[in-house]
C-alpha positions in Angstrom: 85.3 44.2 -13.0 85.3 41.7 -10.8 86.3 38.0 -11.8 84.2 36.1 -8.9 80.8 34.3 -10.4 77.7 36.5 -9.9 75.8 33.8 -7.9 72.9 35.7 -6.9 71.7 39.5 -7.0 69.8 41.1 -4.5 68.0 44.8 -5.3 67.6 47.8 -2.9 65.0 50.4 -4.4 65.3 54.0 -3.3 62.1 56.4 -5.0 62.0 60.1 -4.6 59.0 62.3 -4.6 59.0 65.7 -5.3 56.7 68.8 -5.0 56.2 71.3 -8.0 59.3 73.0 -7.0 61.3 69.2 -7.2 62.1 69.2 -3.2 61.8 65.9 -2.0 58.4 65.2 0.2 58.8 61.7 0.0 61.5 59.2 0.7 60.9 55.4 0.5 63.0 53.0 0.0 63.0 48.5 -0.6 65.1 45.8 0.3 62.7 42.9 0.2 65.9 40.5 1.0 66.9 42.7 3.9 63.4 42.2 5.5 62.4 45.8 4.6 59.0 46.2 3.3 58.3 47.0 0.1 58.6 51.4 0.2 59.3 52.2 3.6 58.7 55.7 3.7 61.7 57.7 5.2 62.2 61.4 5.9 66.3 61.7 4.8 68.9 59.1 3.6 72.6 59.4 3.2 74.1 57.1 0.2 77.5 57.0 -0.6 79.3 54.7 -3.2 83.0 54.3 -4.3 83.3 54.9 -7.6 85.7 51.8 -9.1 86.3 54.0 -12.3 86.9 57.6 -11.2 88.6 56.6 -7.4 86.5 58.3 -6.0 82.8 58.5 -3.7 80.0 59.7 -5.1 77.0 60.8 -2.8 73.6 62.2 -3.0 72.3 63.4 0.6 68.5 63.8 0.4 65.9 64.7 3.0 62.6 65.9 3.0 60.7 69.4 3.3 59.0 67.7 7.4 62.6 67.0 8.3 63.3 68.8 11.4 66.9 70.4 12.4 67.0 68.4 15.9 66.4 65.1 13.4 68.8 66.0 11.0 71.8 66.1 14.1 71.0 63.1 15.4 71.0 61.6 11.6 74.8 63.1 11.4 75.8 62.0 14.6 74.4 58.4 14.2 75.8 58.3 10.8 79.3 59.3 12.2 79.0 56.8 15.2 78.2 54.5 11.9 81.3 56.0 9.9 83.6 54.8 13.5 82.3 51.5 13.5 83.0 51.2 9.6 86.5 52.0 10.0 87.4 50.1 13.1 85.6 46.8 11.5 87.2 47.6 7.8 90.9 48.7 8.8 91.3 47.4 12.2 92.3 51.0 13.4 90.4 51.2 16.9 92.5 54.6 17.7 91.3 56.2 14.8 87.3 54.7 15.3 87.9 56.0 19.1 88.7 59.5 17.4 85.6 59.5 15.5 83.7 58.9 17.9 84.9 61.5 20.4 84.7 64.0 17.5 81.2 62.8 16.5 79.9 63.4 20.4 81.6 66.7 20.4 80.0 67.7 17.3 76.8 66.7 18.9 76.8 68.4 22.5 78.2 71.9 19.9 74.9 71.4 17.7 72.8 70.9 20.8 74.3 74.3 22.5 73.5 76.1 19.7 70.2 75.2 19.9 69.7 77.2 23.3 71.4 80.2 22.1 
């Protein structure tokens, strides 16, 4: 645990609803401090967390039933595009961001081909 002083804490709600089957049909999610509205409905979210005991992530990748395909590519690409901008800002490794993100739009333009086919 960390040693700094808790000055403040600040909450961010995710809630889940699910059909008879328990598939989620319902994503919302709150972070009043962030400026997001209280349950700001959602049709998919990626979280991923970095486990301080195990060393490890932990991740829970949930989307709902009205999801469509074409939605859920753009969701991965952005969220790589994301993943480049994470490591370029975190370890200062541009070349390595720059390689992400050429992979990410590769990724995308294979997804979209396949979608002709």
């Amino acid at each position: 645990m960390s040693n700094q002083k808790i000055e403040h804490e600040s909450e961010i709600r995710l809630k889940v609803g699910l059909d008879t089957h328990r598939n989620p049909v319902r994503l919302t999610w709150t972070a009043e401090e962030g400026g997001i509205e209280p349950d700001r409905e959602v049709k998919a979210f990626f979280l991923t967390t970095w486990d301080k005991k195990e060393n490890n992530s932990m991740r829970m990748d949930l989307w709902t039933t009205e999801f469509m395909v074409e939605e859920m590519q753009s969701l991965v690409f952005q969220h790589l595009m994301s993943m480049a901008d994470v490591v370029g800002r975190s370890t200062g490794d541009e070349k390595s961001a720059q390689s992400l993100r050429q992979f990410a739009s590769e990724l995308m333009k294979q997804m979209q081909s396949r979608e002709i086919e």
